[in-house]
MIMAR-294750 format. One record per atom (N, C-alpha, C): atom name; x, y, z; residue number from 1; residue in one letter. Coordinates in Angstrom, 3 decimals, decimal comma, padded with zeros to 6 digits. Layout:
REM MIMAR-294750
[CA; [X; Y; Z]; NUM; A],
...
END
This chain:
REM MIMAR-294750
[N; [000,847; -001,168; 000,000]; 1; X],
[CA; [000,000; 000,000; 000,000]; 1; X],
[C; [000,893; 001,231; 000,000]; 1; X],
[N; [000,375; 002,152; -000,796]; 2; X],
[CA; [001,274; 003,515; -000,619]; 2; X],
[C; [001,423; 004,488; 000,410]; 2; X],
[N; [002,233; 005,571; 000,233]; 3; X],
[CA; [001,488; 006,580; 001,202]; 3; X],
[C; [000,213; 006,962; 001,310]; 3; X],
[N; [-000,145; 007,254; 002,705]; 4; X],
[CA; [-001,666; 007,893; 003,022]; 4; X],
[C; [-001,255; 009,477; 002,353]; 4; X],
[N; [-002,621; 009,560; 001,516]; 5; X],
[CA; [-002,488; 011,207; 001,073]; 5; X],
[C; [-003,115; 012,237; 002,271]; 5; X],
[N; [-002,948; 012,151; 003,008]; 6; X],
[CA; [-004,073; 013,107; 004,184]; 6; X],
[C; [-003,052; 014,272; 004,526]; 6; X],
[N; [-003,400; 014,833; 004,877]; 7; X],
[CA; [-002,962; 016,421; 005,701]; 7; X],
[C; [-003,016; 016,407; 007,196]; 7; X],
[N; [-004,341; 015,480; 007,688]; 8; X],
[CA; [-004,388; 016,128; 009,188]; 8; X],
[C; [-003,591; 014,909; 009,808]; 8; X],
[N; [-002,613; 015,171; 010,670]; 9; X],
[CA; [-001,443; 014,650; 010,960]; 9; X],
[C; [-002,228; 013,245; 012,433]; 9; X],
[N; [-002,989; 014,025; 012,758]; 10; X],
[CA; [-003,733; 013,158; 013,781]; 10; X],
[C; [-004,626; 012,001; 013,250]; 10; X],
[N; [-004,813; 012,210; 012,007]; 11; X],
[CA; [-006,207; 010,912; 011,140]; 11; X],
[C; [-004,774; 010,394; 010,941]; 11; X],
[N; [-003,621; 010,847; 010,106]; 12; X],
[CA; [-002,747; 009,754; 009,892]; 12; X],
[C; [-002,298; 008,581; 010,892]; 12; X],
[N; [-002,348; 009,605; 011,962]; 13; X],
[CA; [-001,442; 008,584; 012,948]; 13; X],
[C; [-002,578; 007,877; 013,841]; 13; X],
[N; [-003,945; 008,112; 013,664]; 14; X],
[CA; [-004,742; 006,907; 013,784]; 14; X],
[C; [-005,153; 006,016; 012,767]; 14; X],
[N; [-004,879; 005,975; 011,448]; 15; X],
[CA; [-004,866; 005,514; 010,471]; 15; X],
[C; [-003,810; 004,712; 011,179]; 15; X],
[N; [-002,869; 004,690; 011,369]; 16; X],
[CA; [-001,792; 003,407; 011,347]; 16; X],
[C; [-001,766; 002,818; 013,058]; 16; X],
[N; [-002,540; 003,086; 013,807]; 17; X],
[CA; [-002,499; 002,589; 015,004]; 17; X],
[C; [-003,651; 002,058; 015,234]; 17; X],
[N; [-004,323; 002,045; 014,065]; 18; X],
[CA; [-005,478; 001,239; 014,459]; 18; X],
[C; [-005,471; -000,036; 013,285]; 18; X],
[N; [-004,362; -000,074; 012,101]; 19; X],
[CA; [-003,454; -000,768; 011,270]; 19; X],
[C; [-002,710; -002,259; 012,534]; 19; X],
[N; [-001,792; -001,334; 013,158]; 20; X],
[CA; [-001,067; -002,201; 014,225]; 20; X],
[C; [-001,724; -002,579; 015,122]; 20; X],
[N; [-003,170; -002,037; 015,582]; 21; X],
[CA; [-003,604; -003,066; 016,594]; 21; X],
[C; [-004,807; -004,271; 016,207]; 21; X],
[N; [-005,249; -004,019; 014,774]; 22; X],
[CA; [-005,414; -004,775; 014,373]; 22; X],
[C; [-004,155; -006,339; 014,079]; 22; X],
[N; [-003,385; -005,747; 013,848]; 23; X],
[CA; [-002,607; -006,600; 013,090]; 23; X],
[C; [-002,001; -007,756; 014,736]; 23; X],
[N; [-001,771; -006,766; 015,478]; 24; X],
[CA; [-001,429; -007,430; 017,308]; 24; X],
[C; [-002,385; -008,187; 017,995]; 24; X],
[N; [-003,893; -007,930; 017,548]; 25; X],
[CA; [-004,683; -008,621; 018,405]; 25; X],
[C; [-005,651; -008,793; 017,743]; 25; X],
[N; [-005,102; -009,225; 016,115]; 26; X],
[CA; [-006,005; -010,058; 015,096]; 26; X],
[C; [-007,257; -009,732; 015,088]; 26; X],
[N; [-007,395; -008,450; 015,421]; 27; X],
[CA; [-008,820; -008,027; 014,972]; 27; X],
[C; [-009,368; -007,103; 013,928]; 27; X],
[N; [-010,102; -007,682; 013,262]; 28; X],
[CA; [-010,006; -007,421; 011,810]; 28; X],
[C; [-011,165; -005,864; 012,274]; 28; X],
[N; [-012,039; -005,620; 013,004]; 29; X],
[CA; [-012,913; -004,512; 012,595]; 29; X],
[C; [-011,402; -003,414; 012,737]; 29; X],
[N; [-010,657; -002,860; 013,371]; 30; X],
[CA; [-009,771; -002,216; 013,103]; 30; X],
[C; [-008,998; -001,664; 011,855]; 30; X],
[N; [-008,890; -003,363; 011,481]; 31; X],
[CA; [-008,100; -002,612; 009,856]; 31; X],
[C; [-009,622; -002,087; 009,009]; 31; X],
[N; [-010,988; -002,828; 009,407]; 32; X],
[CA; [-011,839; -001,821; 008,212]; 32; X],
[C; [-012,267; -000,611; 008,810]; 32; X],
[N; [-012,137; -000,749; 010,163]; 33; X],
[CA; [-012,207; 001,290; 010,631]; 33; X],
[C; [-010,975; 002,214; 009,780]; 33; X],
[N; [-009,471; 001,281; 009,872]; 34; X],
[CA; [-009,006; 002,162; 008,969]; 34; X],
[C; [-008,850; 002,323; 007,444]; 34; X],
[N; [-009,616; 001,678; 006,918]; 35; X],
[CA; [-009,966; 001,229; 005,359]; 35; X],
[C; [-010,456; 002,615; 005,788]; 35; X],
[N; [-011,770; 002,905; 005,819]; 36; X],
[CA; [-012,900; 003,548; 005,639]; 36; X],
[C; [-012,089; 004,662; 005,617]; 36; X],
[N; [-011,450; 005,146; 007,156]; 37; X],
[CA; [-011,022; 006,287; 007,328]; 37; X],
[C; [-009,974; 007,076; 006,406]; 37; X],
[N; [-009,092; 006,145; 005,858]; 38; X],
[CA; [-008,367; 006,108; 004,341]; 38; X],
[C; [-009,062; 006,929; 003,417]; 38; X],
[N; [-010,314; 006,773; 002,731]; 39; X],
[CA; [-010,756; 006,935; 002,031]; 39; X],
[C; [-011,280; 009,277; 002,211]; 39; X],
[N; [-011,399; 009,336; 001,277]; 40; X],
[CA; [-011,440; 010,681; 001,498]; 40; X],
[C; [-012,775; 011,500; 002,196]; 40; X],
[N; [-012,821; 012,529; 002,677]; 41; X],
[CA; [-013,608; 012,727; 004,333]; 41; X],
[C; [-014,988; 012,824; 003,507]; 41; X],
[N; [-014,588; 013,294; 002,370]; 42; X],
[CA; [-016,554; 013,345; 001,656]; 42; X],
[C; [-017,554; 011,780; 001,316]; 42; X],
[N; [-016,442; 010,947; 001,580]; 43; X],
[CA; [-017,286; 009,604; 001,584]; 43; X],
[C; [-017,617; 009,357; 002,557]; 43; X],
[N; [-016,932; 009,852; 003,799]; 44; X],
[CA; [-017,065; 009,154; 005,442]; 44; X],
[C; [-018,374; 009,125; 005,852]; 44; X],
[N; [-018,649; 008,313; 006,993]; 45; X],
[CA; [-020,382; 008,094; 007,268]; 45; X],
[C; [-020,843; 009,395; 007,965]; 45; X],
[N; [-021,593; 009,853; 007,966]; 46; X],
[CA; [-021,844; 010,951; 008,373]; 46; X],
[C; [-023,232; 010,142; 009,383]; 46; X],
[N; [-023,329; 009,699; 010,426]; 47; X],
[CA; [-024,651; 009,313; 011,258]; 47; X],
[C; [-025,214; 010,300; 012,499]; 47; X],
[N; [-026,604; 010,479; 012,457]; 48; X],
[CA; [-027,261; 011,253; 013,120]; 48; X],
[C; [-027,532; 010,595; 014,174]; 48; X],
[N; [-027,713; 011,082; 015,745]; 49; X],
[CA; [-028,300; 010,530; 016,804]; 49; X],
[C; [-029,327; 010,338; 016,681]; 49; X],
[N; [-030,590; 010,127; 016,039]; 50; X],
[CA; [-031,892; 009,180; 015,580]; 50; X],
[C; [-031,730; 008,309; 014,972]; 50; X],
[N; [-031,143; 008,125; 013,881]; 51; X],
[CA; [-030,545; 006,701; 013,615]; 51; X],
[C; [-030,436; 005,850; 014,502]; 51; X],
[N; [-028,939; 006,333; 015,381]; 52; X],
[CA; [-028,272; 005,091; 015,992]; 52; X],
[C; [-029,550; 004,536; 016,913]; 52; X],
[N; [-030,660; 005,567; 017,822]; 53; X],
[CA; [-031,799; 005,594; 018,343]; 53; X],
[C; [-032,193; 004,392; 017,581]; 53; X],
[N; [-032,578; 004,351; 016,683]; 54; X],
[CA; [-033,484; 003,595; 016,094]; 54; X],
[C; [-032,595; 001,768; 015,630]; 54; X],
[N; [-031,554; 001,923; 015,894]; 55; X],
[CA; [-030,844; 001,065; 015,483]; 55; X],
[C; [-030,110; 000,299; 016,677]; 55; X],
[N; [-029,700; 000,882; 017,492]; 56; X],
[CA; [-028,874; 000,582; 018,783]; 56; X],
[C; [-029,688; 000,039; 019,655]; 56; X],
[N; [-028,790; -001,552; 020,432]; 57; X],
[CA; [-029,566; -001,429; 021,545]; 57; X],
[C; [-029,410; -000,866; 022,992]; 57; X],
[N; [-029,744; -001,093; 024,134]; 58; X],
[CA; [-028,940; -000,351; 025,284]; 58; X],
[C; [-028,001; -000,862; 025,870]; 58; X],
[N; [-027,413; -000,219; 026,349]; 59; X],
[CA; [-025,848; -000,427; 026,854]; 59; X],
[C; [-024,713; -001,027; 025,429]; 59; X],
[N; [-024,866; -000,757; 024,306]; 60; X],
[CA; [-024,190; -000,989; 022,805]; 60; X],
[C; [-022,926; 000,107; 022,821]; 60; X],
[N; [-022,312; -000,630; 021,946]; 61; X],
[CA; [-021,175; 000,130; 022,116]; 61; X],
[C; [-021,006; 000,449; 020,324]; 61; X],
[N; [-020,876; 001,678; 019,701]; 62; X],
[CA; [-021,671; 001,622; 018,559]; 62; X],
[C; [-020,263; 002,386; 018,087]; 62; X],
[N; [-019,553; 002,564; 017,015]; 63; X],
[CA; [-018,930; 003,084; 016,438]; 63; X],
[C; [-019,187; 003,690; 015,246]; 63; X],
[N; [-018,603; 005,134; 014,901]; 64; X],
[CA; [-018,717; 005,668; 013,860]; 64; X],
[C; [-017,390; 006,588; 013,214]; 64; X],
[N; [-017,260; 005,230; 011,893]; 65; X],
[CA; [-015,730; 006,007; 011,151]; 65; X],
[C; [-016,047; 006,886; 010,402]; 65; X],
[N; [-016,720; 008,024; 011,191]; 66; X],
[CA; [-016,574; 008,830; 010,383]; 66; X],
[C; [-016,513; 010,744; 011,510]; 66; X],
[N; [-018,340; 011,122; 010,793]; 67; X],
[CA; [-019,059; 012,293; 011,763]; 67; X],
[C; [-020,222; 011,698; 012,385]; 67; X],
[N; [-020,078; 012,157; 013,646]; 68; X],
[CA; [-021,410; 011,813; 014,503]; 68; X],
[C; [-022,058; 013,362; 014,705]; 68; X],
[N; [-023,509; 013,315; 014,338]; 69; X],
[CA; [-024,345; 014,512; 013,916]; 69; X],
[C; [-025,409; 014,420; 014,994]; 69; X],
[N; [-025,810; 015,416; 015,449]; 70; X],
[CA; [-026,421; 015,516; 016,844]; 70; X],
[C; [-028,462; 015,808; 016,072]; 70; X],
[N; [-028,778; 015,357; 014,987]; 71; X],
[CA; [-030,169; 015,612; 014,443]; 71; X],
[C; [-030,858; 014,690; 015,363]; 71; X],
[N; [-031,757; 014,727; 015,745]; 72; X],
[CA; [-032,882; 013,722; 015,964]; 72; X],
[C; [-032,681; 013,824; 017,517]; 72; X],
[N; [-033,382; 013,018; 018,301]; 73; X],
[CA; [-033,301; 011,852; 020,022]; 73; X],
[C; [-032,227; 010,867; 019,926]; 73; X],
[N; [-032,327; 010,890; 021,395]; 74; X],
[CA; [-032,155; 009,658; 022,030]; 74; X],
[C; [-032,596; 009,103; 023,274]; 74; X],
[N; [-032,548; 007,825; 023,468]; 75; X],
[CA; [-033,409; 007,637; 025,414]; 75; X],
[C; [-032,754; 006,272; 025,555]; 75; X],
[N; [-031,663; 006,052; 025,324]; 76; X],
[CA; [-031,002; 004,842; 025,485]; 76; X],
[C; [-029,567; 005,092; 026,135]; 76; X],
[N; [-029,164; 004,696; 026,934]; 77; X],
[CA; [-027,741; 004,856; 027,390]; 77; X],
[C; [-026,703; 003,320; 026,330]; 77; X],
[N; [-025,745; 004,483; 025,585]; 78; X],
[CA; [-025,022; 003,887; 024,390]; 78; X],
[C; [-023,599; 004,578; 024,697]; 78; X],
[N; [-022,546; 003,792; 024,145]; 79; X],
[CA; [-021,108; 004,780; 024,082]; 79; X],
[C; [-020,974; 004,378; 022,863]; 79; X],
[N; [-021,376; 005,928; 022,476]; 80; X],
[CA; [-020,749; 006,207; 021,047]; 80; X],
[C; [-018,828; 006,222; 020,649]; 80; X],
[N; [-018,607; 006,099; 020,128]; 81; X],
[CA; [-017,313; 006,168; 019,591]; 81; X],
[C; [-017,698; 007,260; 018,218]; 81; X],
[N; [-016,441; 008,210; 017,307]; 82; X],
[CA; [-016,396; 008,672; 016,612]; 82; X],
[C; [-015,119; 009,269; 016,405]; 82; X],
[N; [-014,583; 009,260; 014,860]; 83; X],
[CA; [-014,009; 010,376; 014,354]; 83; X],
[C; [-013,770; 011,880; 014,874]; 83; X],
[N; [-015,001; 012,510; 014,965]; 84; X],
[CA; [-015,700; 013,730; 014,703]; 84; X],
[C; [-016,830; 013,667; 015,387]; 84; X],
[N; [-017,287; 014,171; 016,400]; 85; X],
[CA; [-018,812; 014,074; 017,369]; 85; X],
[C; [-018,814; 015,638; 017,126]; 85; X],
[N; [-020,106; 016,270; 016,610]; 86; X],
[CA; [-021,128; 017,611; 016,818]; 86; X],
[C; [-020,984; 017,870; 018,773]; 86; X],
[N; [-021,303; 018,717; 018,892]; 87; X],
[CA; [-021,126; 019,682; 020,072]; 87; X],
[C; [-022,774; 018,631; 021,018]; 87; X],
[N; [-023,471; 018,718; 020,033]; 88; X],
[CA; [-025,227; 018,633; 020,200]; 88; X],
[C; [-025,311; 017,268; 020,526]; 88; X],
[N; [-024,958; 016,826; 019,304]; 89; X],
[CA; [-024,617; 015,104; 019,711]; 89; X],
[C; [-024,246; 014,486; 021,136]; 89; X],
[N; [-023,011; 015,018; 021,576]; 90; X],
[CA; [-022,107; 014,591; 022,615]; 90; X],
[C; [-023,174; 014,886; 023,792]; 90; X],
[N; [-023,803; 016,133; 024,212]; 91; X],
[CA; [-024,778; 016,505; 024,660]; 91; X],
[C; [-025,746; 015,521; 024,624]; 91; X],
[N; [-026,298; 015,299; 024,155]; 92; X],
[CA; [-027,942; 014,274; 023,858]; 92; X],
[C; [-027,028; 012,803; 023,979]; 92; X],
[N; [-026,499; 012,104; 023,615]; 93; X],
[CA; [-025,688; 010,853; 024,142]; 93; X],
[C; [-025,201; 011,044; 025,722]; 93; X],
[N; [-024,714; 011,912; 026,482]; 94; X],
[CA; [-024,231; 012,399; 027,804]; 94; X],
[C; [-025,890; 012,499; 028,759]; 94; X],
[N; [-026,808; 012,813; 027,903]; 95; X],
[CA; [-027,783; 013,337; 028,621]; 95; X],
[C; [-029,062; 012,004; 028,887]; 95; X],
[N; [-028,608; 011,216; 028,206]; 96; X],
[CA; [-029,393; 009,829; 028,024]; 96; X],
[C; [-028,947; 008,522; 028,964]; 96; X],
[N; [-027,587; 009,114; 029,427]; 97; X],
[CA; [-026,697; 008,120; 030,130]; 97; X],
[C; [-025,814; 007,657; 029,434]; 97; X],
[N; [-025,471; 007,924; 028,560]; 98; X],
[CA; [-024,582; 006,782; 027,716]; 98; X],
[C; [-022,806; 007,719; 027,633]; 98; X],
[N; [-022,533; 007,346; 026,685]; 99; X],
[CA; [-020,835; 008,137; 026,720]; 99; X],
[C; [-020,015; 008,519; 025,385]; 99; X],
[N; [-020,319; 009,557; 025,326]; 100; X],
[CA; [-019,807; 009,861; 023,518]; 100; X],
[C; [-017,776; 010,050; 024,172]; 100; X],
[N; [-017,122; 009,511; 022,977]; 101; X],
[CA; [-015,690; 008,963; 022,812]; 101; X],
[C; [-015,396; 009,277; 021,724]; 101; X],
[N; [-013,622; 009,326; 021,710]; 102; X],
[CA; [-013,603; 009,425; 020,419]; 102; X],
[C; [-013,200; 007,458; 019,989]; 102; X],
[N; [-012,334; 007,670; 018,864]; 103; X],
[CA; [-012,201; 005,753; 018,543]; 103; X],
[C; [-010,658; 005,399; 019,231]; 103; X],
[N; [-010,144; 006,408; 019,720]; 104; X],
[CA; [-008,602; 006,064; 020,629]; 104; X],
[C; [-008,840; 005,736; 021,529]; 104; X],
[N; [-009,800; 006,472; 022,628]; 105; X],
[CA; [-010,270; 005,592; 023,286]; 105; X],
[C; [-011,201; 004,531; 023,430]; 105; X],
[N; [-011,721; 004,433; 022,447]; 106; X],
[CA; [-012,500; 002,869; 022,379]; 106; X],
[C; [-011,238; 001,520; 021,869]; 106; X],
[N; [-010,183; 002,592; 021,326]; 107; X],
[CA; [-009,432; 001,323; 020,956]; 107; X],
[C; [-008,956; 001,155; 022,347]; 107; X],
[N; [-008,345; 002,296; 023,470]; 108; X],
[CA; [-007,881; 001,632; 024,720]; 108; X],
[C; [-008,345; 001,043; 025,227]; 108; X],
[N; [-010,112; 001,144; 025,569]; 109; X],
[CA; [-011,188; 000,454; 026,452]; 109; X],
[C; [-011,079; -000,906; 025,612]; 109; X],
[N; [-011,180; -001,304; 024,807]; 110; X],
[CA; [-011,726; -002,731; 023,857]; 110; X],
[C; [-010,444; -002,640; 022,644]; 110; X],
[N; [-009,457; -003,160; 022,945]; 111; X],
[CA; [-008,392; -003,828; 022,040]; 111; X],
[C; [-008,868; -004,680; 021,105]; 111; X],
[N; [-009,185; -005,371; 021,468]; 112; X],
[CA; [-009,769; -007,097; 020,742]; 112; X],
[C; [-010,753; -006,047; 019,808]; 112; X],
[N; [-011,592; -005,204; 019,910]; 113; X],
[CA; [-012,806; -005,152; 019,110]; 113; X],
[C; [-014,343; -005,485; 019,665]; 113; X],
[N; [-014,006; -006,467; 020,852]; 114; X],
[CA; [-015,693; -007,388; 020,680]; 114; X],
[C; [-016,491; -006,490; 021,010]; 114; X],
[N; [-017,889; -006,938; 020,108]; 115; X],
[CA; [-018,777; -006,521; 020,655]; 115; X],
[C; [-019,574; -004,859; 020,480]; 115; X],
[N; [-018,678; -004,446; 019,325]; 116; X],
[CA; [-018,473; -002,907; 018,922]; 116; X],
[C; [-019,438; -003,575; 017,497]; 116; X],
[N; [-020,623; -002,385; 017,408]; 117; X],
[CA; [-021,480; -002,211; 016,057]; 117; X],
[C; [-020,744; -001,375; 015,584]; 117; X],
[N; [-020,550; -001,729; 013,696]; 118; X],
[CA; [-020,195; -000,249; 013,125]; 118; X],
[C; [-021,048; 000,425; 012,574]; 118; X],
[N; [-022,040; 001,315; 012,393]; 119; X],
[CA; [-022,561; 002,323; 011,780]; 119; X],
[C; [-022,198; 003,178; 010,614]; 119; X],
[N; [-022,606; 003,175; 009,607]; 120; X],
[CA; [-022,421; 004,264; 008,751]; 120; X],
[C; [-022,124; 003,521; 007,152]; 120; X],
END
């Protein structure tokens, strides 16, 4: 694989640490969080907090490689993971019980992967 073309110095260097911990503790959702994130930011998932609402169950641990967008409810306690979390979002996930993150720390909390939905 070639160089990553990116600019923001922080997607790179989770681009490749989420490469190596896939590769250390054979867990494959890692290398496709960083597939996705590879790819350029206008493809990335862009998911709204009504969605995941409608999709998530409680206490889920839900990931998003991309933007997490604060449109819609929620009434479920969830820890979001994200790229990119809205101001509004983080708010309405915090306010439901649950725990908006970014994906560095979901990679510290859960190495292995298990048990993480991906979204988007």
């Amino acid at each position: 694989m070639g160089k990553l073309k990116k600019s923001n110095e922080s997607l790179v260097r989770l681009i490749e640490e989420l490469k190596i911990l896939s590769y250390e503790k054979k867990a494959r959702i890692w290398k496709d969080v960083a597939k996705r994130l590879s790819k350029p930011s206008r493809n990335w998932a862009e998911v709204n907090v009504s969605r995941i609402a409608r999709h998530a169950k409680k206490k889920e641990t839900i990931l998003v490689p991309g933007k997490l967008l604060g449109a819609g409810n929620i009434d479920i306690p969830l820890t979001v993971a994200a790229f990119r979390s809205s101001d509004s979002a983080k708010k309405k996930i915090e306010k439901a019980g649950g725990k908006a993150i970014t994906i560095q720390e979901l990679m510290q909390a859960n190495p292995k992967g298990s048990n993480i939905r991906i979204m988007g």
